[in-house]
SETORDO-420066 format. One line per 10 residues: number of its first residue (from 1); their letters; for each residue x, y, z of C-alpha. Coordinates in steps of 0.1 Angstrom, whole numbers. Layout:
BEGIN
NUM = a = X/Y/Z ~ ...
This chain:
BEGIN
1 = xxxxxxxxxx = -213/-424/-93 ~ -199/-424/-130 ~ -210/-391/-134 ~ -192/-380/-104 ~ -163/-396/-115 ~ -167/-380/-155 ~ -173/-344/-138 ~ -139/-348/-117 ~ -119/-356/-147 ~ -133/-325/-166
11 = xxxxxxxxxx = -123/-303/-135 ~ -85/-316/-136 ~ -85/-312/-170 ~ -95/-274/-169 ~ -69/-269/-138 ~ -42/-278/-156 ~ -53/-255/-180 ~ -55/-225/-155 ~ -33/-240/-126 ~ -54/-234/-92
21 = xxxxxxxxxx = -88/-223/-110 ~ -108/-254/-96 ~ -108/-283/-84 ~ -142/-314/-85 ~ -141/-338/-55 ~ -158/-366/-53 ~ -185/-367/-20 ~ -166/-381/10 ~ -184/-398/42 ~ -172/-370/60
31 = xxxxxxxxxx = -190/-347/31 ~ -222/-366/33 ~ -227/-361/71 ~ -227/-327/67 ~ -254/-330/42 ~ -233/-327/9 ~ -248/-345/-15 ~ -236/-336/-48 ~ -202/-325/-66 ~ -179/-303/-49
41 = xxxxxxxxxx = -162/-276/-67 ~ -134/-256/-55 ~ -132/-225/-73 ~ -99/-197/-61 ~ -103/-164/-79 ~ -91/-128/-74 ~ -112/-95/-69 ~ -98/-59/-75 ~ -109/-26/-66 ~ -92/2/-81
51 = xxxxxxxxxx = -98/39/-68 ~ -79/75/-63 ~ -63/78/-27 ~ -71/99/-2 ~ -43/103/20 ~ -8/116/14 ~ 22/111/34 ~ 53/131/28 ~ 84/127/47 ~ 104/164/46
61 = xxxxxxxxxx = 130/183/71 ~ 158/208/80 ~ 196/196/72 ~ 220/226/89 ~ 258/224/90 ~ 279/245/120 ~ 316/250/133 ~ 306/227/162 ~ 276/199/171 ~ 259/228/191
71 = xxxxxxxxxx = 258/255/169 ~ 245/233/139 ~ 216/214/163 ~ 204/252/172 ~ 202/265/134 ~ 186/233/128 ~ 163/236/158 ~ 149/273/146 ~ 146/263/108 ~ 124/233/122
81 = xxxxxxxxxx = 105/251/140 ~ 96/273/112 ~ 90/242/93 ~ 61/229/116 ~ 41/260/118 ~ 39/263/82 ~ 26/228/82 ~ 3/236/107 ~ -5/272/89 ~ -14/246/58
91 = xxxxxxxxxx = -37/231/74 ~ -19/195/86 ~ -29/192/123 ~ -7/186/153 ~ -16/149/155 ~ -2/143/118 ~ 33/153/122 ~ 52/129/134 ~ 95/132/138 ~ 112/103/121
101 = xxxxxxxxxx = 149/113/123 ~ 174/135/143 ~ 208/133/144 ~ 241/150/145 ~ 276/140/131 ~ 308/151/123 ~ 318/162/89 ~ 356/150/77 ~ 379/155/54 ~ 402/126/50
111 = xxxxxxxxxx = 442/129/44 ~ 465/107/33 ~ 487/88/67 ~ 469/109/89 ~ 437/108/111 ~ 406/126/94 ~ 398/162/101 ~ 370/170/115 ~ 358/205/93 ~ 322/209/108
121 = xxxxxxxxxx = 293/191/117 ~ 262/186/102 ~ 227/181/118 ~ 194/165/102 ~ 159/162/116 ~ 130/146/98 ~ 95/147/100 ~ 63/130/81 ~ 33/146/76 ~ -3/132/65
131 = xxxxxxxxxx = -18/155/42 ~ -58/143/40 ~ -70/162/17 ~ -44/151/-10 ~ -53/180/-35 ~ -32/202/-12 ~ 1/182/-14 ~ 17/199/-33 ~ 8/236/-16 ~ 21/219/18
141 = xxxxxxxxxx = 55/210/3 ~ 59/244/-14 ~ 52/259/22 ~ 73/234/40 ~ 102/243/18 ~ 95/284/19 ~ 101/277/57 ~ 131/265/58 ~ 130/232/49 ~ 155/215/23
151 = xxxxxxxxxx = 152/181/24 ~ 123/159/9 ~ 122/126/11 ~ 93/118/-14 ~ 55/112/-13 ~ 35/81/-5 ~ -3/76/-14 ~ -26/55/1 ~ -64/47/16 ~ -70/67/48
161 = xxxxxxxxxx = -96/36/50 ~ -83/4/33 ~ -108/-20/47 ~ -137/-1/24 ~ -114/-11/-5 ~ -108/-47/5 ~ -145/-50/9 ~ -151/-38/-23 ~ -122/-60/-38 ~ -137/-93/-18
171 = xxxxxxxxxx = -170/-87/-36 ~ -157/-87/-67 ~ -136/-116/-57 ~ -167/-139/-47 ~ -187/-126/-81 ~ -155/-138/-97 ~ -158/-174/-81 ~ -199/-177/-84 ~ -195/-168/-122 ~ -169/-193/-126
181 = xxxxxxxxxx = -192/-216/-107 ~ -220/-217/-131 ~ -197/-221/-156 ~ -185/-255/-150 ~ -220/-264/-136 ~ -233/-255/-170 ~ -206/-273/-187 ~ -218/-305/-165 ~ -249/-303/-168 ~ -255/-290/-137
191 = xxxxxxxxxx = -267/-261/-111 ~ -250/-249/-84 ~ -269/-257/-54 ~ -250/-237/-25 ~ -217/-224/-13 ~ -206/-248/13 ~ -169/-235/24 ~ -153/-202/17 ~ -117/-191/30 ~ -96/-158/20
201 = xxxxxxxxxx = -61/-160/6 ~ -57/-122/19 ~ -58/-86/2 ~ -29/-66/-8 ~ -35/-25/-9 ~ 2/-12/-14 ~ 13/23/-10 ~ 22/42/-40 ~ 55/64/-41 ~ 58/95/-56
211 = xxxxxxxxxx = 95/100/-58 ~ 111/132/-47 ~ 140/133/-33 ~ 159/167/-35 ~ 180/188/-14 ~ 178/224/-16 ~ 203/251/1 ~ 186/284/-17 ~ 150/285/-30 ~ 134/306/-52
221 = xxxxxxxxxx = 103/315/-59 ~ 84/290/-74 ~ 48/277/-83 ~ 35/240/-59 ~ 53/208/-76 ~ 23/192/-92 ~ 15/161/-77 ~ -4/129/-92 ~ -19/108/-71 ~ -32/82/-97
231 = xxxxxxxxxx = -49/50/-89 ~ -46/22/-61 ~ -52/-11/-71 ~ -64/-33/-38 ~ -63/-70/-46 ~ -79/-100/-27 ~ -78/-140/-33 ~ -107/-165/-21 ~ -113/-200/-26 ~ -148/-210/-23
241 = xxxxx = -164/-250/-24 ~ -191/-254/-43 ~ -219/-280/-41 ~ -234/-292/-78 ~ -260/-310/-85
């Protein structure tokens, strides 16, 4: 029991010196029912897994200003439609294109002690488009705006399959753990005889934003917008108990 009691005070020791690295317990009765028999070590580490995305999602549209609601809507209407079927023409499928925003509202001019003055109207729609193969963003965006459209909103990158990157980032997580493991085991004296608790903190796979926001009334010829896609970085936390003996 005294050398349970030294190999705790080395584990506090070492997690004050990395808060929340690990933790030695001491063998409870409620451990030793379930067959424990040594040290416990809690260990909580963090796996990565870094790779290029494979899905793009840009949001883009049609702003159209008229005399009244009606005629504005309409422009914007035919300039949309245009839009879509030169997404569709570059190759983003029905199923991807998705409308995010219409609207239509009064434009004003505002006077001084008097009621504004309502000089037009203005009309927006909005749509957001996945691009999967991402090499082609910018060619879809250059077609988008040959068509008509004169808003974009910007680009956002991401995993058409995040749970393959989690996976990878939760093996590298419990490598992480094991490895620090055998280190304090070795430090004690000791061998890690089994894993006997494991629990997951969660993963994090955030978007990435390519910002480009831009509104364009005339457009002239002009080669794709290069696009980098870069790196994701997909991060997960576990703790896992160790038993040593």
């Amino acid at each position: 029991m005294r050398f349970i009691k030294a190999a705790a005070a080395f584990a506090v020791m070492a997690t004050v010196a990395v808060p929340g690295a690990a933790v030695a317990q001491t063998v409870t009765p409620e451990h030793a029912q379930s067959g424990v028999q040594g040290t416990l070590l809690s260990v909580s580490a963090e796996g990565t897994s870094e790779a290029r995305p494979d899905l793009a999602t840009i949001s883009l549209g049609v702003t159209t200003e008229g005399q009244t609601a009606q005629a504005a809507l309409q422009e914007n209407s035919r300039r949309m439609a245009a839009l879509n079927q030169a997404l569709r023409r570059a190759g983003i499928a029905e199923r991807d294109i998705q409308t995010s925003n219409v609207s239509v509202y009064p434009q004003q001019q505002y006077r001084e002690n008097q009621p504004p003055l309502i000089t037009g109207y203005q009309a927006n729609n909005t749509v957001t488009a996945k691009i999967r193969n991402i090499n082609n963003t910018g060619r879809v965006i250059d077609a988008a705006v040959a068509a008509g459209g004169n808003n974009i909103n910007g680009v956002t990158f991401s995993h058409a399959d995040p749970d393959a990157q989690l996976d990878a980032a939760r093996r590298d997580a419990i490598a992480e753990a094991r490895r620090r493991a055998e280190l304090y085991a070795n430090a004690l004296g000791m061998r890690v005889n089994r894993i006997v608790a494991v629990s997951e903190g969660g993963g994090y796979s955030p978007p990435i934003p390519y910002p480009m926001a831009a509104r364009m009334d005339a457009v002239a010829a002009a080669p794709p917008p290069p696009i980098a896609p870069g790196e994701i970085e997909t991060r997960v936390s576990v703790s896992v108990t160790f038993e040593l003996r």
